[in-house]
N, CA, C and O atoms as a Tinker XYZ file with bonds, in Angstrom:
   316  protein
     1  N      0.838000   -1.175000    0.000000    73     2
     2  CA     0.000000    0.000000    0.000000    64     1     3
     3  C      0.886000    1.242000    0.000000    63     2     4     5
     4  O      1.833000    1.319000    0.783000    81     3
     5  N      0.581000    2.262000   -0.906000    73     3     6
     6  CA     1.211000    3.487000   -0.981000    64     5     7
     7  C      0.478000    4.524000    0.030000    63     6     8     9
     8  O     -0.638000    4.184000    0.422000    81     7
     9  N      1.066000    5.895000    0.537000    73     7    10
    10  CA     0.002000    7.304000    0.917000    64     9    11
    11  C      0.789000    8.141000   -0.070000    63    10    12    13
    12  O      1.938000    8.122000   -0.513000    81    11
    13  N     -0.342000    8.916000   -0.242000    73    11    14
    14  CA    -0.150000   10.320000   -0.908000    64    13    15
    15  C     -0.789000   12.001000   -0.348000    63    14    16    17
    16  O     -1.809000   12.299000    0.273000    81    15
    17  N     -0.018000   12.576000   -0.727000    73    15    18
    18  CA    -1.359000   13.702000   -0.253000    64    17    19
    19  C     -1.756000   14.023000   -1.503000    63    18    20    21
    20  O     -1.222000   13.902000   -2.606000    81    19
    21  N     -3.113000   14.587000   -1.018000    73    19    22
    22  CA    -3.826000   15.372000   -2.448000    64    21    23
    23  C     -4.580000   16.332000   -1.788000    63    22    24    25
    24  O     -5.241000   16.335000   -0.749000    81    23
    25  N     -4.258000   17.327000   -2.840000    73    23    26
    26  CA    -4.982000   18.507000   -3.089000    64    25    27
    27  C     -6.721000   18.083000   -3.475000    63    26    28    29
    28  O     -6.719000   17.305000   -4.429000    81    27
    29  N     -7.928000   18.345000   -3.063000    73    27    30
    30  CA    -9.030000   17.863000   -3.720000    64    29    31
    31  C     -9.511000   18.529000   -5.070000    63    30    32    33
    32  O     -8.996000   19.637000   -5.218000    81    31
    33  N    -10.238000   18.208000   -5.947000    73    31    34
    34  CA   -10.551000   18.675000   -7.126000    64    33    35
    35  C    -11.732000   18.864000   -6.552000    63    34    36    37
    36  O    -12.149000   17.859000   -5.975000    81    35
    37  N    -12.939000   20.504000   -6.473000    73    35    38
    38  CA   -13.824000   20.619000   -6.897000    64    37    39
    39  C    -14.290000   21.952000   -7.919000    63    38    40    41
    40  O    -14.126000   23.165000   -8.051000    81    39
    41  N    -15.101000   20.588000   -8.621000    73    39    42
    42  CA   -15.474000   21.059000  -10.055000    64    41    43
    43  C    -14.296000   20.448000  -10.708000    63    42    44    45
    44  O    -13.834000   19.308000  -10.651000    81    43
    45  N    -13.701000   22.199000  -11.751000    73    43    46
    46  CA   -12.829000   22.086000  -12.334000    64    45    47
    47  C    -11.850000   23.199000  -11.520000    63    46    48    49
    48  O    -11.347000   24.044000  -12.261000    81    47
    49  N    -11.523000   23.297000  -10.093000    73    47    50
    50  CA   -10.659000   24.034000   -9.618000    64    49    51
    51  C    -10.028000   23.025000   -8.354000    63    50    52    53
    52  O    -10.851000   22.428000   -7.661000    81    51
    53  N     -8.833000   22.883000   -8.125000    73    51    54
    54  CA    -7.998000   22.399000   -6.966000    64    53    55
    55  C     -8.347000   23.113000   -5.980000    63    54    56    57
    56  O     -8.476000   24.322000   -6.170000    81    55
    57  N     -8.589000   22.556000   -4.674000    73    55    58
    58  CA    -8.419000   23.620000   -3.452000    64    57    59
    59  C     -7.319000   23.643000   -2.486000    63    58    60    61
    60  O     -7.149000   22.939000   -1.490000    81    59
    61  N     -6.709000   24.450000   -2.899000    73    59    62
    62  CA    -5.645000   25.026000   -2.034000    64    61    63
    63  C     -5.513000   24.858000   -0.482000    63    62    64    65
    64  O     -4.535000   24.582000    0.213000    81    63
    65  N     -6.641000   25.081000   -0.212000    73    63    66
    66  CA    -6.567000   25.023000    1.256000    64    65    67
    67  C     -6.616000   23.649000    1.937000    63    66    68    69
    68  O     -6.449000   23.504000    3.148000    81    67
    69  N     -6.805000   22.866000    1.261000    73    67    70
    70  CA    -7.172000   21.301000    1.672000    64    69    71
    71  C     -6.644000   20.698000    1.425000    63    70    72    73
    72  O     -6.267000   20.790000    0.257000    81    71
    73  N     -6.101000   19.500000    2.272000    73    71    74
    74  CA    -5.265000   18.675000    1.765000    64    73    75
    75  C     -5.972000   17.060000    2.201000    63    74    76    77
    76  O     -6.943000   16.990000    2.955000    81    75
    77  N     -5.515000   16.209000    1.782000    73    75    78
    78  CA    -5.981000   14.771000    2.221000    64    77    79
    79  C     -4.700000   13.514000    1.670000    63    78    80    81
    80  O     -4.088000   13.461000    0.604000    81    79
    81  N     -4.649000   12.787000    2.641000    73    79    82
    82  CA    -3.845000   11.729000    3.206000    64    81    83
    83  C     -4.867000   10.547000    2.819000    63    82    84    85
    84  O     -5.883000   10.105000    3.354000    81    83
    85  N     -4.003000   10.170000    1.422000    73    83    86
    86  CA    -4.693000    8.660000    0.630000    64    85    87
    87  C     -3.682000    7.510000    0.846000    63    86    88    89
    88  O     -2.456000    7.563000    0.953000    81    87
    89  N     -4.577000    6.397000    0.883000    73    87    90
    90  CA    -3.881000    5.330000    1.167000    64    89    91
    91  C     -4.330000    4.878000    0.013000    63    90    92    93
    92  O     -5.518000    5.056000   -0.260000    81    91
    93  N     -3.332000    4.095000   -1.038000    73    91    94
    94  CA    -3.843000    3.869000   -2.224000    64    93    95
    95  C     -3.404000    2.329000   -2.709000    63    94    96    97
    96  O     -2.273000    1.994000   -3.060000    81    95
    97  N     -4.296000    1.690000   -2.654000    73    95    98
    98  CA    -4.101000    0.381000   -3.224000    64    97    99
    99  C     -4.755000   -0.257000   -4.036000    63    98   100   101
   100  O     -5.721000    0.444000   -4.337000    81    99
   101  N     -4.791000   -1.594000   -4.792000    73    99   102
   102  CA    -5.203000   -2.181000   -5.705000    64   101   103
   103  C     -6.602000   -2.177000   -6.050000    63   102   104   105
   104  O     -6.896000   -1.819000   -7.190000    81   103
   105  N     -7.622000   -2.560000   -5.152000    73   103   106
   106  CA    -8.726000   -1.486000   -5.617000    64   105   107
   107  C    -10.090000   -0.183000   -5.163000    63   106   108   109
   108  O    -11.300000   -0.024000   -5.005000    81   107
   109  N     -8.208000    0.760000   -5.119000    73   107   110
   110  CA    -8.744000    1.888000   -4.671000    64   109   111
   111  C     -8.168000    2.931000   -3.751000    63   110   112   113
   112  O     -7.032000    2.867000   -3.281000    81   111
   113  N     -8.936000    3.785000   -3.554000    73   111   114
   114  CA    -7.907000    4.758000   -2.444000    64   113   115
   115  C     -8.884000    5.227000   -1.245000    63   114   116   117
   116  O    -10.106000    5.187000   -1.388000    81   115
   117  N     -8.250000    5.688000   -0.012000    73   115   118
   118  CA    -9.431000    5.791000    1.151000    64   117   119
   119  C     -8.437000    7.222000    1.580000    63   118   120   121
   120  O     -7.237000    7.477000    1.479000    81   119
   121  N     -9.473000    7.864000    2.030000    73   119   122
   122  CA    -9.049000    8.892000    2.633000    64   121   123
   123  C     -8.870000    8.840000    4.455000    63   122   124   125
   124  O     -9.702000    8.402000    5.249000    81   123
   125  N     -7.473000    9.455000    4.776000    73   123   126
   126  CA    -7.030000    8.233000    6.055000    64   125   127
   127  C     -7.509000   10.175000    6.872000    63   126   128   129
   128  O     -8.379000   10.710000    7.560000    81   127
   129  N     -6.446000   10.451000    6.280000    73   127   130
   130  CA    -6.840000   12.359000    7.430000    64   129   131
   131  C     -7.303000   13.748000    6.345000    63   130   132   133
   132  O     -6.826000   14.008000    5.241000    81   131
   133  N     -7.793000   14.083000    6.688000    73   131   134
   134  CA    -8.248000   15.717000    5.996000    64   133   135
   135  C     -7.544000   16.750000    6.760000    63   134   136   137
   136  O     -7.351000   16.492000    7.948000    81   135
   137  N     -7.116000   17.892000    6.296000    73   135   138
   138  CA    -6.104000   19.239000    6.748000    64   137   139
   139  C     -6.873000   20.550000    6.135000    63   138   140   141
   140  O     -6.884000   20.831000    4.937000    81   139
   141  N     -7.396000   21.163000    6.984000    73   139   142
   142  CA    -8.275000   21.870000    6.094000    64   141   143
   143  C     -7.831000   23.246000    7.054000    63   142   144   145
   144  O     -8.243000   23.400000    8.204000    81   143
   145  N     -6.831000   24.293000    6.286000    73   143   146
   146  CA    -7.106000   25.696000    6.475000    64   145   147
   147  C     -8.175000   26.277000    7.085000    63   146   148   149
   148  O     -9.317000   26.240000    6.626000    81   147
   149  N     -7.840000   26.842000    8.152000    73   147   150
   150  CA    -8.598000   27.710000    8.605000    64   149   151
   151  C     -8.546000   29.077000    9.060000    63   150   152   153
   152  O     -7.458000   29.649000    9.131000    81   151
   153  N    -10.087000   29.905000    9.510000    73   151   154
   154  CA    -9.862000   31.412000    9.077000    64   153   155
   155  C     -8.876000   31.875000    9.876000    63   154   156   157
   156  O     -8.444000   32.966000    9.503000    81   155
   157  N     -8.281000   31.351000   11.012000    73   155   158
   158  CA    -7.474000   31.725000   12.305000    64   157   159
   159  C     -5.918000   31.644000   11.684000    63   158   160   161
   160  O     -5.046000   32.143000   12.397000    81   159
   161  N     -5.502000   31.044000   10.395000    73   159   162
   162  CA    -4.491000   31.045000    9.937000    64   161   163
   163  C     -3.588000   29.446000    9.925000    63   162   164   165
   164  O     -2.607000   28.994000    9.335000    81   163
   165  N     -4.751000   28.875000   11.122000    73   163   166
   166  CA    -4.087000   27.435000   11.582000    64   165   167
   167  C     -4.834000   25.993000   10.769000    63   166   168   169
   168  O     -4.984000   25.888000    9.551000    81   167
   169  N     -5.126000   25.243000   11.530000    73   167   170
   170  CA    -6.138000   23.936000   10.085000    64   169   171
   171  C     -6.546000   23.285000   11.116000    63   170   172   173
   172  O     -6.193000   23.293000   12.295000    81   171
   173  N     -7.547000   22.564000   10.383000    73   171   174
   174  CA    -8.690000   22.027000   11.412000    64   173   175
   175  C     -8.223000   20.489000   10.598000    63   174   176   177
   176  O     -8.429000   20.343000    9.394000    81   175
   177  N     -7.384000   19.086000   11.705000    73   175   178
   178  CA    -7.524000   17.959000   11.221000    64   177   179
   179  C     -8.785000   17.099000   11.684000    63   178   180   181
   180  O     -9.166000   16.959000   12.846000    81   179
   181  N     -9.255000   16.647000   10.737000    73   179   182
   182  CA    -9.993000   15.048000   10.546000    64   181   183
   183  C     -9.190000   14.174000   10.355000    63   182   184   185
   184  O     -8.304000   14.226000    9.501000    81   183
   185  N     -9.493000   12.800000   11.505000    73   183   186
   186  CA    -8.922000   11.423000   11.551000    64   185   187
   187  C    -10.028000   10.553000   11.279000    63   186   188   189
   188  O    -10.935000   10.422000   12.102000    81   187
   189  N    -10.016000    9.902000   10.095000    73   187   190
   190  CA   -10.812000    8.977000   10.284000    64   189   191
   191  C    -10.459000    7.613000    9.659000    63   190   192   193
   192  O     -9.553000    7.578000    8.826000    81   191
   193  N    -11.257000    6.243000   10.081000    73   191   194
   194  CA   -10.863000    5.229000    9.637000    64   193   195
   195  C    -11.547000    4.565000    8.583000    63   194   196   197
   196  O    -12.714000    4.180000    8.664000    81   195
   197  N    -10.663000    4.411000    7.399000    73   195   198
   198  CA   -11.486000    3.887000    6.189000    64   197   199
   199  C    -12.480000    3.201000    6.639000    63   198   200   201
   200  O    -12.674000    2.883000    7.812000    81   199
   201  N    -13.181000    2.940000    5.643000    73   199   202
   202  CA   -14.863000    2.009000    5.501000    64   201   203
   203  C    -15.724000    2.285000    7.372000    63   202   204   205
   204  O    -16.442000    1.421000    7.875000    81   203
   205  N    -15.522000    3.112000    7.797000    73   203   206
   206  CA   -16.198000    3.406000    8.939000    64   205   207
   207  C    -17.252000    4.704000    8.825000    63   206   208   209
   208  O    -17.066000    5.550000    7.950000    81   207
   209  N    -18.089000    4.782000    9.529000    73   207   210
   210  CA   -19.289000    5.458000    9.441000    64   209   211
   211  C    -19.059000    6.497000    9.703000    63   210   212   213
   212  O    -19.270000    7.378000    8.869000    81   211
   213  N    -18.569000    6.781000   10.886000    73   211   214
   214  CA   -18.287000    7.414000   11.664000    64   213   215
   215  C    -17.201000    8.194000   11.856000    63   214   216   217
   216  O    -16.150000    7.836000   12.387000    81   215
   217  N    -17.589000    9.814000   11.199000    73   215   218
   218  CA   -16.599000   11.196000   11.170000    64   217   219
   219  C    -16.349000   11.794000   12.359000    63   218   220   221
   220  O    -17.325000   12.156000   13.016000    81   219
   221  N    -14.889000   12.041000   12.924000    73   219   222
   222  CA   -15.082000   12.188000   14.259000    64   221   223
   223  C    -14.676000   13.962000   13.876000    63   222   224   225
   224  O    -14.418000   14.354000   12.738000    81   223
   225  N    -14.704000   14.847000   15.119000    73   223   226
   226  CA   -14.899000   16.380000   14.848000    64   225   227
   227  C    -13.751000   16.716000   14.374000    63   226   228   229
   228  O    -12.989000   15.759000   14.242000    81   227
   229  N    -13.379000   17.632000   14.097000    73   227   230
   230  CA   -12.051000   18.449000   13.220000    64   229   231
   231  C    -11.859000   18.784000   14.837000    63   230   232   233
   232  O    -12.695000   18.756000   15.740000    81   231
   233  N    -10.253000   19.157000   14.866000    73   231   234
   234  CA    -9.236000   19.785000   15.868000    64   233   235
   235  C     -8.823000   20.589000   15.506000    63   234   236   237
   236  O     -7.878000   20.198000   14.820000    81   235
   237  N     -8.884000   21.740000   15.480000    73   235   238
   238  CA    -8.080000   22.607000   15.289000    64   237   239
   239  C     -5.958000   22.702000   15.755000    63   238   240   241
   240  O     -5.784000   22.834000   16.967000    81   239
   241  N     -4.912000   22.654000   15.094000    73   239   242
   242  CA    -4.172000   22.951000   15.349000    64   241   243
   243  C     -2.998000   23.942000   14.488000    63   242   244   245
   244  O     -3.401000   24.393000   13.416000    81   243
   245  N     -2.141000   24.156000   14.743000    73   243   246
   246  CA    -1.485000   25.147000   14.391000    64   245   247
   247  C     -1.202000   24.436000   13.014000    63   246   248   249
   248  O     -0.881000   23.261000   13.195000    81   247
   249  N     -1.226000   24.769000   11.840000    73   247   250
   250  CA    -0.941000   23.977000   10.461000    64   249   251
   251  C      0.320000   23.093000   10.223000    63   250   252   253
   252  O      0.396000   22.133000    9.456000    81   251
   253  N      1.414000   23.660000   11.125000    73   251   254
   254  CA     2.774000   22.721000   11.025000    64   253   255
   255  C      2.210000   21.488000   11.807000    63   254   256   257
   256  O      2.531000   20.400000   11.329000    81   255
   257  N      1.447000   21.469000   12.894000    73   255   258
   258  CA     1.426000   20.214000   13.815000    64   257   259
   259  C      0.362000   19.322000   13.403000    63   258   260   261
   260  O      0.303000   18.132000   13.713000    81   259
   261  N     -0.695000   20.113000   12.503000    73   259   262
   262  CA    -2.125000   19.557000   11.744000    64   261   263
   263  C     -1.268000   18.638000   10.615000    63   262   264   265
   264  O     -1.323000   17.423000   10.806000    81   263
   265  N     -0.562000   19.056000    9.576000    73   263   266
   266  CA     0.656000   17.713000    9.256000    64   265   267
   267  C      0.964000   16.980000    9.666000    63   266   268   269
   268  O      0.571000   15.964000    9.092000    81   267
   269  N      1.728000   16.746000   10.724000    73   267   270
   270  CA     2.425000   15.749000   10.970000    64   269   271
   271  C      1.686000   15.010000   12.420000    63   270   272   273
   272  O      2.179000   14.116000   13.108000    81   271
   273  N      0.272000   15.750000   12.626000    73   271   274
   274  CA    -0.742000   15.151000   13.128000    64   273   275
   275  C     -1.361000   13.921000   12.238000    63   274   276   277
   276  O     -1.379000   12.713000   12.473000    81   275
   277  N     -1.812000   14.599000   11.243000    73   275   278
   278  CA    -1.975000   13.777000    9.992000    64   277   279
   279  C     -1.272000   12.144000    9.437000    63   278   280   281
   280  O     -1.895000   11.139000    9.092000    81   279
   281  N     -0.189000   12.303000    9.495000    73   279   282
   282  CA     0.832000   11.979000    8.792000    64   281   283
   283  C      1.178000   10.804000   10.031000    63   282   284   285
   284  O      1.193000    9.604000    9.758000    81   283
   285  N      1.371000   11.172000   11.014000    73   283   286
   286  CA     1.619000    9.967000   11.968000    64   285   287
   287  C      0.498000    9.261000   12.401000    63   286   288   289
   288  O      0.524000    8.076000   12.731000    81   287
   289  N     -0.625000   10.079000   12.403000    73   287   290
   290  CA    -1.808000    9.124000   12.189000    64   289   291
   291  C     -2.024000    7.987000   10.911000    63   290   292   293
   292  O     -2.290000    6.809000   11.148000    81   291
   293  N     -1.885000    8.460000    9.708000    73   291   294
   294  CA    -1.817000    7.444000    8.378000    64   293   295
   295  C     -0.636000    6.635000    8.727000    63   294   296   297
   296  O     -1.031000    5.516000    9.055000    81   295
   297  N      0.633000    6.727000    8.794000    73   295   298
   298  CA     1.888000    5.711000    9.766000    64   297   299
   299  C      1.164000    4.744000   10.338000    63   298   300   301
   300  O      1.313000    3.586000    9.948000    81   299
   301  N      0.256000    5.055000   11.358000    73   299   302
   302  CA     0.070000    4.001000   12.240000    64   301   303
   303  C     -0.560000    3.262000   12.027000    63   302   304   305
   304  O     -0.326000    2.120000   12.422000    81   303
   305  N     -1.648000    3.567000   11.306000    73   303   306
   306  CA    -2.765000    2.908000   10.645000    64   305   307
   307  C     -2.314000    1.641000    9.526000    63   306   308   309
   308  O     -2.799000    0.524000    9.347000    81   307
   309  N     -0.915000    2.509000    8.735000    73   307   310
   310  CA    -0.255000    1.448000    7.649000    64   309   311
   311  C      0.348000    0.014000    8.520000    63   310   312   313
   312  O      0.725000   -1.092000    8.132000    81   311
   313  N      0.253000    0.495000    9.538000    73   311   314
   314  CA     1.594000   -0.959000   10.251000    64   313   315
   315  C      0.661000   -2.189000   10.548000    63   314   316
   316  O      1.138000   -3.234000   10.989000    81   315
């Protein structure tokens, strides 16, 4: 299994402010965390676990730590 980040496509415009943490394999890709800019200058992360129902609330943290909030969350999940 690979991760990637991605920028999301809506419509026909990328959004800048958003980012998402894909886990991408044979058939298919799941979205593991969301990083979403916010008006305070910092980002609000979502953790959630593929094929589960259940969206848990955004956190707000400072955008360097909303990364690698992110990012060690998808880590752990891969092992």
């Amino acid at each position: 299994m690979d991760m990637n980040w991605l920028n999301p496509v809506v419509g026909q415009n990328t959004n800048r402010d958003e980012w998402c943490v894909l886990r991408v394999g044979p058939g298919g890709a799941d979205v593991l965390a969301r990083v979403r800019r916010n008006e305070m200058g910092g980002a609000d992360v979502t953790l959630s676990i593929a094929g589960s129902s259940v969206i848990p609330p955004a956190v707000p943290l400072p955008i360097a730590q909303a990364f690698e909030v992110a990012a060690e969350f998808a880590r752990n999940l891969a092992r």
